[in-house]
N, C-alpha and C positions, 0 to 999 in steps of 0.2 A: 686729230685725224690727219694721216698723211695724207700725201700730193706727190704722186710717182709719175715719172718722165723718162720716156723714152725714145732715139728716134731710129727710123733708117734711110738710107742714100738710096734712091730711084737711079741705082746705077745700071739694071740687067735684069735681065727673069730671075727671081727669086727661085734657090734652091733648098736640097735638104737639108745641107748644114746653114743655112739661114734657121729655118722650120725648127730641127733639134734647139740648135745654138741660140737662136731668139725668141722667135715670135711663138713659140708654145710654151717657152716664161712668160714673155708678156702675156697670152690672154689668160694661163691659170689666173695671176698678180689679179685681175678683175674680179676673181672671188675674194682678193682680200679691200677690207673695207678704207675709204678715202675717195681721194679724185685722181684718177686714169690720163694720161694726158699722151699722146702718141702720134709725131708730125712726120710727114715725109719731108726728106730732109734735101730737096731740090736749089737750095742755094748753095750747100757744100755740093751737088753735084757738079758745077759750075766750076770749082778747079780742076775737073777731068773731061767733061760733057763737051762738044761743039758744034752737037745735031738738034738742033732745038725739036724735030719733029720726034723723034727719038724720046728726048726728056719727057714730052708730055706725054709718049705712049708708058714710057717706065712710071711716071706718077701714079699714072691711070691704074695700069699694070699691080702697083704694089698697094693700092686702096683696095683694090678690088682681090687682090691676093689676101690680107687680111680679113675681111670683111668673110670672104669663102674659111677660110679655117677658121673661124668662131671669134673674130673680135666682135662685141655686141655695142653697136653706137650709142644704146640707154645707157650702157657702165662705161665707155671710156669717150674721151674727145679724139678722131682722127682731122687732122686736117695737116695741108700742104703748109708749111716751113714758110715759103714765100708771101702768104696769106696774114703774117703776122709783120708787118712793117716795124710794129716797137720791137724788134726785136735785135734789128741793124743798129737802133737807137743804142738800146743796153750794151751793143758788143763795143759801137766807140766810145759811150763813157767808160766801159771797165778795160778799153783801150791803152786812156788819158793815164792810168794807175797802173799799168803792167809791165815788166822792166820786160828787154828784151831776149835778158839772159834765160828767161821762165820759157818764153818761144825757142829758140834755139836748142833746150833740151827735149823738145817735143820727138818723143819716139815714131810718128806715123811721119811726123817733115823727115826728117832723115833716113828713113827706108824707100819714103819714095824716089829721094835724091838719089840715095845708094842703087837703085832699081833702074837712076837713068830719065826718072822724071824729072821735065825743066821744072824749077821752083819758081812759082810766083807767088805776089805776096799774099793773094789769097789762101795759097796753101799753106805760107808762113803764120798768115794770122786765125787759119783756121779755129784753132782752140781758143783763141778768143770769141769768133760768133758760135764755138759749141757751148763755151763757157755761157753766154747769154740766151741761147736754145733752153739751158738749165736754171738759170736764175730767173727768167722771165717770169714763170708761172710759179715762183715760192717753193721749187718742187722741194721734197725734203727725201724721198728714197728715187734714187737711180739706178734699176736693175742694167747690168752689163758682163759682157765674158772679161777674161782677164787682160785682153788688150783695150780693153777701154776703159782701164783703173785708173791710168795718166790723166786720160782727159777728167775725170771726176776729179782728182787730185787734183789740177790745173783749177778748175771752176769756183774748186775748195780755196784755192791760194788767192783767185783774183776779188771773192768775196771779202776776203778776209782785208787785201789792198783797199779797196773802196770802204768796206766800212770801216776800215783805219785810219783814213781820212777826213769821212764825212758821216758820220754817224752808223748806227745800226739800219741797214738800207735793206740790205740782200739778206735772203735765208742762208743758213749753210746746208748745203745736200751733201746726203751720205748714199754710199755707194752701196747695193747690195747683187751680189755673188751666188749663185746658187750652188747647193750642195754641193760638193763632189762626187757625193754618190749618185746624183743625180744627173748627172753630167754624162752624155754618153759622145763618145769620140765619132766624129763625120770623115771618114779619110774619102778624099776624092776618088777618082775614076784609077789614076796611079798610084794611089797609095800615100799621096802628100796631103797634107790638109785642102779641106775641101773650098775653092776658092776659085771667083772668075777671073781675077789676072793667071790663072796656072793653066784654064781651059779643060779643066779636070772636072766641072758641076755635073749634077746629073737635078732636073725641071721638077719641081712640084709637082706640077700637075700634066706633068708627062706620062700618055700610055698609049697604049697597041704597040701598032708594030714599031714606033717610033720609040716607044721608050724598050723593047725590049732591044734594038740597036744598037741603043745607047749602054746597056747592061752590062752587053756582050763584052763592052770595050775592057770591064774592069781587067786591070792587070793581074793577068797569071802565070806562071810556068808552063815548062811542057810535060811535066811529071804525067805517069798514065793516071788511071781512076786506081787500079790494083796498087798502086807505090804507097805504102805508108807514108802519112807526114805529122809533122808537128802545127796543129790548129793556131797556136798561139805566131804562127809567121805570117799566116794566112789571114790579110787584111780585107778579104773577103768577109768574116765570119763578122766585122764590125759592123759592117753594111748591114749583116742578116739582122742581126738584135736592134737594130734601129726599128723591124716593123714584125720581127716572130719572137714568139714566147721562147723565152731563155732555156725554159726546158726543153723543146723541139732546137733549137739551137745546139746546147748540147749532147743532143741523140745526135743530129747532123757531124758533130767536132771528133764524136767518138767511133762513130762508123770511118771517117779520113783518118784517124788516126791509124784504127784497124787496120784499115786496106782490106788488101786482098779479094776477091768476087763478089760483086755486089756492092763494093765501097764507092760512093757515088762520086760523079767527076766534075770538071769546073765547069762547065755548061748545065748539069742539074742543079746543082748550087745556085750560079745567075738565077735558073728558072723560079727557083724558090722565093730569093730576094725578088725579081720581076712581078712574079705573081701576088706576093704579099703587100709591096707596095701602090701595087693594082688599086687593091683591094684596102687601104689603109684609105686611101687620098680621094677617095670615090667619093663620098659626101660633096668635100670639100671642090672637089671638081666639077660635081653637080651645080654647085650653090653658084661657082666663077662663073658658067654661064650664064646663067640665071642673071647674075650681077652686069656682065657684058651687054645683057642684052636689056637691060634699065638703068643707061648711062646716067640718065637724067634722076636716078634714084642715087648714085654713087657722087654727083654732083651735091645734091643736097644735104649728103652726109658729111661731105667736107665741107659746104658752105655753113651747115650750124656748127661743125665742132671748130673751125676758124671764127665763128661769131663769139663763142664762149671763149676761146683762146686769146683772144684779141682783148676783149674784156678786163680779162686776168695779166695780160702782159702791159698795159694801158696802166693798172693801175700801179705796178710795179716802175715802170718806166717813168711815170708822174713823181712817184715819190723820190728816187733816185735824179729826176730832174730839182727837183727842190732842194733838196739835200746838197747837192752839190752848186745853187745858186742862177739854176736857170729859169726857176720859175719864182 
């Protein structure tokens, strides 16, 4: 039976390319059979974070973002990252074993650097506490997009260092990818990938007149509605398939392509996108209150799936104490 792990950074309001991009992989993966395991990941927030009131509302925030779009606490464990102390443990034993050369190839240290982030060593050794994020609970499948194949790859290498060492300790986890077909592209508010260092997000659970606002922003041209164009430029049309049927889509693409009288303009467009994503996220937006307003329910849900988690990393972290002479 697998044991699937995955996490995310309580860095900001959860957006749609979060939603696409993750967390509607992670809650299908609970239809498939094994153990669920899913932390928020507030001690990596810590190499960027320095408003402590802030963190706990993003915790808050992304438990309760979860929980509203269908994570079900009977099939998976949610709990906060911080809540599993063995887990600091596992990242400086698989520390004592990891050359520095494996850190220094780390693809996320180095773009942050490139981007003008001061490096500290927390950000340096980051992929070591993700690597122990992943080996704590025995996971054996690690759903991720393609820039978090490193860090899988990484976790894969420092298992491999420790039980090369000291015995068969750690599981090795494999990394798993979703389709490509399945994969549908998130382009932000400009046109660049969808992402809150660019300031280009557009909220989950954003609506009225607020999120139609924010709609409006998407970048367009000043072409009339009559001008024919080519659909395939128009990163607008990406946005629409994320929440209307492909075939209403392409009625949409074929009418812009058309032109001429009646060929609809970038503000009917928005309107369509706005209104569908209304209309998607509504449940979901329902249940957040609901959630908001029984903190003491969202509390509990993290205090048992950190009891279970705790459990599971305890007994990992024991064994890997013995193995290497500490116990």
């Amino acid at each position: 039976m697998d044991t699937y792990l995955s996490g995310i950074q309580p860095s900001g309001l959860l957006h749609i390319g979060n939603y696409f991009g993750a967390i509607r992989q992670h809650i299908r993966l609970l239809e498939e059979q094994g153990e669920h395991f899913y932390f928020i990941a507030d001690y990596h927030a810590l190499t960027s974070s320095r408003d402590p009131q802030a963190l706990r509302e993003f915790v808050l925030e992304t438990a309760v973002s979860y929980l509203a779009l269908g994570l079900d606490p009977a099939k998976a464990c949610l709990f906060r990252q911080s809540e599993v102390p063995e887990v600091t443990e596992i990242a400086w034993l698989l520390s004592t074993v990891t050359g520095m050369g494996l850190l220094e190839r780390a693809h996320s240290f180095k773009d942050k650097v490139a981007k003008g982030v001061k490096p500290s060593v927390g950000l340096f050794t980051y992929p070591v506490l993700m690597a122990a994020d992943i080996l704590a609970y025995d996971s054996t499948v690690v759903p991720v997009g393609k820039d978090q194949v490193q860090h899988v790859e990484m976790a894969q290498d420092m298992a491999g260092y420790f039980n090369g060492a000291f015995g068969e300790v750690f599981v090795r986890p494999e990394m798993s990818m979703p389709a490509a077909e399945k994969m549908q592209k998130v382009p932000g508010l400009d046109g660049q990938k969808m992402s809150k260092s660019y300031g280009n997000t557009l909220w989950i659970f954003e609506s009225g007149k607020k999120l139609k606002k924010v709609v409006n922003k998407i970048v367009t041209d000043s072409r009339a509605p009559e001008e024919p164009k080519n659909p395939s430029e128009l990163f607008l049309f990406d946005l629409m398939a994320l929440f209307v049927p492909q075939t209403e889509v392409d009625e949409w693409k074929a009418k812009v392509q058309v032109g001429g009288e009646g060929a609809p303009g970038y503000g009917t467009l928005k309107g369509v996108i706005r209104d569908a994503m209304e209309e998607y996220f509504a449940p979901a937006r329902k249940r957040r209150e609901e959630l908001l307003n029984d903190r003491a329910e969202v509390d509990r849900i993290l205090q048992a799936g950190a009891e279970k988690a705790r459990a599971r990393a305890a007994t990992v972290r024991d064994r890997a104490l013995l193995a290497c002479g500490l116990r």
